[in-house]
C-alpha positions as CSV (number, residue, x, y, z in Angstrom):
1,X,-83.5,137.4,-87.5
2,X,-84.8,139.9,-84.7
3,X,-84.9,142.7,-87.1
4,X,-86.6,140.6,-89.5
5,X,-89.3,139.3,-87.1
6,X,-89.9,142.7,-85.8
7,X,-90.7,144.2,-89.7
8,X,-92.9,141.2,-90.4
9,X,-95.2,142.2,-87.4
10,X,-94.8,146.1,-87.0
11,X,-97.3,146.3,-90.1
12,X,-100.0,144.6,-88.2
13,X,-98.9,146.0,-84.7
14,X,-99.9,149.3,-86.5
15,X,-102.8,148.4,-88.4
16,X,-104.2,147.3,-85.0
17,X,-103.7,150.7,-83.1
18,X,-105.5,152.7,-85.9
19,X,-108.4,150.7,-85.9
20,X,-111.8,152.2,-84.5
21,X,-112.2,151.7,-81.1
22,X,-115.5,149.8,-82.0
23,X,-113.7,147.7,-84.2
24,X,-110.7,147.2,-81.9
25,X,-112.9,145.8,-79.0
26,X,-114.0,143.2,-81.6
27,X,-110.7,142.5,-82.8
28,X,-109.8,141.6,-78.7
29,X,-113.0,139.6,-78.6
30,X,-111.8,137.3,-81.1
31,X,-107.9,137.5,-79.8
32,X,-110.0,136.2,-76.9
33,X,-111.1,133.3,-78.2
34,X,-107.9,132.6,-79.9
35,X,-105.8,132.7,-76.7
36,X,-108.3,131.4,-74.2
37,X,-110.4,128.4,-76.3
38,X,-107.8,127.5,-78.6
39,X,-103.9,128.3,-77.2
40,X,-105.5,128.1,-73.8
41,X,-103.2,130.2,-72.5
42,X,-101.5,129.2,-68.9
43,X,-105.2,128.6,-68.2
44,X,-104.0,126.0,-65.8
45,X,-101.4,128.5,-63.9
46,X,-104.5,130.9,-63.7
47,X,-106.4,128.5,-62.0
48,X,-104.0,127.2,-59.7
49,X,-102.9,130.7,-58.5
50,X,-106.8,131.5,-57.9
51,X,-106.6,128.3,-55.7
52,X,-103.9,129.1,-53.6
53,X,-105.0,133.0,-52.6
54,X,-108.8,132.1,-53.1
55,X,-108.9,128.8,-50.9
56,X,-112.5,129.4,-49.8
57,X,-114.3,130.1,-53.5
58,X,-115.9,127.5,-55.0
59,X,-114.7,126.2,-58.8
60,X,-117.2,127.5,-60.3
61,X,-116.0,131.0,-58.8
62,X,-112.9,130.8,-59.8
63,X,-113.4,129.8,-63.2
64,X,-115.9,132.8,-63.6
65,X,-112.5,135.4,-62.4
66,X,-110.0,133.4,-64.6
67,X,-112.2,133.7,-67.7
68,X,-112.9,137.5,-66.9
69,X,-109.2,138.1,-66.1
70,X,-108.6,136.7,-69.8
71,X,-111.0,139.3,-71.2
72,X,-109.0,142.3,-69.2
73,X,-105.9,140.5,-70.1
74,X,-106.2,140.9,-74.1
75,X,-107.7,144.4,-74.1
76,X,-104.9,145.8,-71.6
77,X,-101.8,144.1,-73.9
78,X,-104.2,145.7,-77.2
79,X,-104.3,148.5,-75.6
80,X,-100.8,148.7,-75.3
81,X,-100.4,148.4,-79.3
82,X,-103.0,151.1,-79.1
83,X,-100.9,153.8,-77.3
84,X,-98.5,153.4,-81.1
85,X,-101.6,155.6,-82.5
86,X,-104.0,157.3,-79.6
87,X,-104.3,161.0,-79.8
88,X,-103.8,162.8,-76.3
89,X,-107.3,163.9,-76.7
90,X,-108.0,160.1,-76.2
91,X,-105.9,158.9,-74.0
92,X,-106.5,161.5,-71.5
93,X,-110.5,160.7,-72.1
94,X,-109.8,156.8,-71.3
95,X,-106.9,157.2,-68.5
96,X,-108.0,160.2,-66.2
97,X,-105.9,160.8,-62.9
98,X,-108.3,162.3,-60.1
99,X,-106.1,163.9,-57.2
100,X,-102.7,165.4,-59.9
101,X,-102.9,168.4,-57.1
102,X,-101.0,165.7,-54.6
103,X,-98.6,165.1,-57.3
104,X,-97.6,168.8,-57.4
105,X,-97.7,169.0,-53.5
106,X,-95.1,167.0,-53.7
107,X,-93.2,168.7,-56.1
108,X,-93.7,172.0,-54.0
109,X,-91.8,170.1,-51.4
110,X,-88.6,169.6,-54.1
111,X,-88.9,165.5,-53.6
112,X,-88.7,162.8,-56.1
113,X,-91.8,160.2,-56.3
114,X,-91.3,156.6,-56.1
115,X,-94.8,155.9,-57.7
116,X,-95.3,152.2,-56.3
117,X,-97.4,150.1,-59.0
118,X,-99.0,146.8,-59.0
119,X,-99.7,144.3,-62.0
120,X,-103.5,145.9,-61.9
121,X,-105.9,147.3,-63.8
122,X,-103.8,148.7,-66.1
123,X,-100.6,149.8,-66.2
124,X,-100.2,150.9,-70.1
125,X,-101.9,154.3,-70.4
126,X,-100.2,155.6,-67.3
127,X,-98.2,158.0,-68.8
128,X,-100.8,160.1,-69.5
129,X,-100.0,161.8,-66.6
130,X,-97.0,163.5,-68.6
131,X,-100.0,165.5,-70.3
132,X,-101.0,167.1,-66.9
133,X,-98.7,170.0,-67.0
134,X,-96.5,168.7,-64.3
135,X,-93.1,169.9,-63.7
136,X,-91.8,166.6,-63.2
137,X,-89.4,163.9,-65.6
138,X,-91.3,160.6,-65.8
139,X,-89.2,157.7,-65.8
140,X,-90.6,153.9,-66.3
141,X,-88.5,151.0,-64.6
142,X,-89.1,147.9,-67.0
143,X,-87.9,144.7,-67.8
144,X,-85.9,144.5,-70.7
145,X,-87.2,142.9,-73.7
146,X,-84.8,140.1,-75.7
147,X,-85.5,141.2,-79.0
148,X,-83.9,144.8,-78.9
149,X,-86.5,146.0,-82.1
150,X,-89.8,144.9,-79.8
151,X,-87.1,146.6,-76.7
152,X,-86.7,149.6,-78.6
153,X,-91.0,149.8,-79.4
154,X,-91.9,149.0,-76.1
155,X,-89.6,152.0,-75.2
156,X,-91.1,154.4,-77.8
157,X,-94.4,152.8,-77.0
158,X,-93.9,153.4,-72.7
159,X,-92.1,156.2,-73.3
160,X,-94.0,158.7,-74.8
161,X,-94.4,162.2,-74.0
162,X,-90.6,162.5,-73.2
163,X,-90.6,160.3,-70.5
164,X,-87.5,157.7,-69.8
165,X,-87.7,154.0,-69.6
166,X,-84.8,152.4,-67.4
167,X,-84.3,149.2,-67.3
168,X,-84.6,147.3,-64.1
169,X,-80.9,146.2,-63.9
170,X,-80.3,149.8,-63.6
171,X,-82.5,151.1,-61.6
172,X,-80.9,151.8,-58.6
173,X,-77.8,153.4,-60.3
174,X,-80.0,155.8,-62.7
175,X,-82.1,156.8,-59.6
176,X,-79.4,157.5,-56.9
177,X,-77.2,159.3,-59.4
178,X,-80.7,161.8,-60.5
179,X,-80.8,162.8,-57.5
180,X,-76.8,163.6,-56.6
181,X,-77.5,165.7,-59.4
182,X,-80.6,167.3,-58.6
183,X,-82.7,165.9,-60.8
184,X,-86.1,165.6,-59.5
185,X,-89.0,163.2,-61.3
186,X,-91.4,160.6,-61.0
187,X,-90.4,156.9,-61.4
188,X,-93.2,154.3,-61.8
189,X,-92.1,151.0,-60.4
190,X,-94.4,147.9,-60.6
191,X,-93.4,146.3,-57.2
192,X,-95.0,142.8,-57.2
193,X,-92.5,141.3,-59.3
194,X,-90.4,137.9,-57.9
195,X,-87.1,138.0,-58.1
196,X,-84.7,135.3,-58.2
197,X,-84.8,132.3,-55.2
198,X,-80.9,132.8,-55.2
199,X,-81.5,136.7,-55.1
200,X,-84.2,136.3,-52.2
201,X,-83.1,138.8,-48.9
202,X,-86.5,139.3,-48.0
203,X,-90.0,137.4,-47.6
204,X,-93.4,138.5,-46.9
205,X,-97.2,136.9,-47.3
206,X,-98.9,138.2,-50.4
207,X,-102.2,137.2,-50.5
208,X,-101.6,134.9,-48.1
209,X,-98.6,132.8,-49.5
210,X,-95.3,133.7,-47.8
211,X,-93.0,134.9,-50.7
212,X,-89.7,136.2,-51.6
213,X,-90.4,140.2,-52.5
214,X,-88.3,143.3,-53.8
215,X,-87.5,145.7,-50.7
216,X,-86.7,148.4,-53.7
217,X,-89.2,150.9,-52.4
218,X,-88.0,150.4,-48.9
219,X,-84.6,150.9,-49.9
220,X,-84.5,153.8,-52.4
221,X,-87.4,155.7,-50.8
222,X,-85.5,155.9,-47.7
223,X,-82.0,156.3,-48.7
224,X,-82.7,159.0,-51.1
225,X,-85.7,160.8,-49.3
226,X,-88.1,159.9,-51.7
227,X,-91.6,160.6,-51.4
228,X,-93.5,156.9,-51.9
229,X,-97.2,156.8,-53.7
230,X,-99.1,154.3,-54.7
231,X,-101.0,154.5,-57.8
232,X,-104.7,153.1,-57.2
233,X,-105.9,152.3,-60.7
234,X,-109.5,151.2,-61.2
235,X,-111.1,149.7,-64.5
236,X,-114.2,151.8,-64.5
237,X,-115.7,150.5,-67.8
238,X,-114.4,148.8,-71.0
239,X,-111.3,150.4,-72.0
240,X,-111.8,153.7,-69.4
241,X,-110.2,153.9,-66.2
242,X,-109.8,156.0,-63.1
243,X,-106.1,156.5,-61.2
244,X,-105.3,158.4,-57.9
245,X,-102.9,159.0,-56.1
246,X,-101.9,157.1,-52.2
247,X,-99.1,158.5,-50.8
248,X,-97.7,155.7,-48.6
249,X,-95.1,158.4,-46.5
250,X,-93.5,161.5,-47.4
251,X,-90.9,161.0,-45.3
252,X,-89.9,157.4,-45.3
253,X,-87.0,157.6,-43.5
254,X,-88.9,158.4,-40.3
255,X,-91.3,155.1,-40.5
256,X,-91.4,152.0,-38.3
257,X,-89.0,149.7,-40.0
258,X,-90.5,147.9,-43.6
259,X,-93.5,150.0,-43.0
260,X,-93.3,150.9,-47.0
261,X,-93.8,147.8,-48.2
262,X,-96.1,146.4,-45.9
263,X,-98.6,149.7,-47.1
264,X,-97.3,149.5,-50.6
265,X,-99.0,145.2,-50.5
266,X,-101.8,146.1,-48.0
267,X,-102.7,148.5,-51.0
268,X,-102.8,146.2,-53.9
269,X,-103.8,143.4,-51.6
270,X,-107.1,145.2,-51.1
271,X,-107.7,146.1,-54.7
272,X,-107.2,142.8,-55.2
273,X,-109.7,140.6,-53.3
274,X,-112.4,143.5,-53.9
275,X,-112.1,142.7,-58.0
276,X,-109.9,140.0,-58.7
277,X,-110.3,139.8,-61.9
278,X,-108.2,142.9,-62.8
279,X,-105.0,141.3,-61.8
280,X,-102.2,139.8,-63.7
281,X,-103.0,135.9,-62.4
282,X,-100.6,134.8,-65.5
283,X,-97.5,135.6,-63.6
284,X,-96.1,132.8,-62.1
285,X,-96.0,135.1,-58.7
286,X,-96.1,132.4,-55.9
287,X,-93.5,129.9,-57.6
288,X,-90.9,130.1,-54.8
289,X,-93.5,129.4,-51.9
290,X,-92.6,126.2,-51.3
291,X,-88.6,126.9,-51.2
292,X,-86.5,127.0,-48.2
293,X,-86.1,130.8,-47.0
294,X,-82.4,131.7,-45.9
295,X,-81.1,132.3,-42.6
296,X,-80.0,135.4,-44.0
297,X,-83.3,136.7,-45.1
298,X,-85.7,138.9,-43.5
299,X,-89.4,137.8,-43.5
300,X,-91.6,140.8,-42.4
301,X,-94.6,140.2,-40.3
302,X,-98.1,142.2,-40.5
């Protein structure tokens, strides 16, 4: 049955990427419609998330971010199905990366790069940076998809330009064993994810909202001596944007206690409240704020 589903929809997935980009804007206009007037799509998690973090905008405020986050929403998963077709000539165009000389300072110093991502902007074109030149392997950590034919796509589709998807069960083994061996790259990690109440060790306000958090940056970045960036995407126009490069610490190891993530959320935080609307409200990332936090857990203050 997976198979079968995925052959029914590759055909369209495909028809999709090759379409003008003229044409493709319109096609997302109407999947606009579709998902936001008709399937109203978790409209009512959008809005109650843009509540919580936005307590002193008005409704008619918040209803103005939610229906332009819907907008950004369909063009960024589009553009995804785009990447199946987009020449490098293109995507370079569309995704440029303005400081790459930090990315090879860092590579001068023989370190890994934990590049620390947020659900923002856009997080789909990002390996484009594999066309830079750089002497670096580029890994993706991802969550695995069910169906293993739409896995397998979203790893051709992620992982072009020979770079490695690992899934997020295996992240911390893949990593630590690359470098045992010597193996020096650039993993892109999108850090706001929540993990399991049962799986919660560590709490922090995001946003305002005191909530369970990965401490995966903290952790790796210190243990293994890896270099911690954060990648500050902005949506500069209609399917162009603009990344650069934050670097965070180049020598973790040496920081105050939990000072990686507290920089790695200030970042995002900040990109956040300046443009709202470019951030994934769909994610159900302040479900565990009203659960009981652990004795065992650590909750880091600012």
């Amino acid at each position: 049955m997976q198979r079968l589903v995925f052959w029914l929809a590759y055909p369209f997935l495909w028809l999709i990427s090759i379409l003008p980009f003229r044409l493709f804007y319109l096609f997302s206009d109407f999947v606009f419609v579709i998902v936001f007037y008709v399937a109203r799509y978790r409209r009512k998690t959008v809005i109650e998330n843009l509540q919580l973090v936005f307590p002193g905008k008005t409704r008619a405020e918040l209803k103005k971010i939610r229906k332009d986050f819907f907008r950004h929403m369909v063009d960024m998963f589009l553009e995804m199905i785009k990447s199946l077709s987009i020449s490098n000539e293109e995507l370079k165009k569309r995704f440029k990366f303005k400081n790459v000389e930090e990315i090879q300072k860092i590579r001068e110093m023989d370190k890994s790069i934990l590049l620390a991502c947020g659900h923002y902007a856009s997080y789909e074109w990002m390996n484009a940076l594999q066309l830079y030149g750089l002497d670096y392997k580029g890994f993706g950590v991802y969550k695995k998809v069910q169906n293993r034919y739409f896995d397998q796509l979203a790893k051709d589709i992620r992982g072009r330009y020979e770079g490695i998807l690992i899934p997020t069960t295996k992240a911390t083994k893949t990593i630590t064993a690359n470098e045992r061996k010597g193996i020096r790259g650039v993993y892109a990690m999108i850090a706001d994810q929540s993990p399991k109440i049962s799986r919660a060790r560590a709490w922090r306000d995001f946003m305002g909202i005191t909530v369970p958090i990965f401490m995966g940056l903290e952790h790796l970045s210190r243990t293994l001596d890896m270099v911690v960036v954060y990648l500050h995407v902005e949506k500069i126009k209609r399917g162009y944007y603009v990344a650069s490069f934050k670097t965070i610490s180049y020598e973790p190891a040496k920081e105050p206690q939990y000072f990686i993530t507290r920089s790695y959320f200030e970042h995002l935080e900040n990109q956040i409240k300046q443009e709202p609307q470019y951030y994934l409200w769909t994610h159900k990332r302040w479900k565990h704020r009203n659960n009981p936090i652990s004795e065992n857990a650590v909750v880091i203050k600012d």
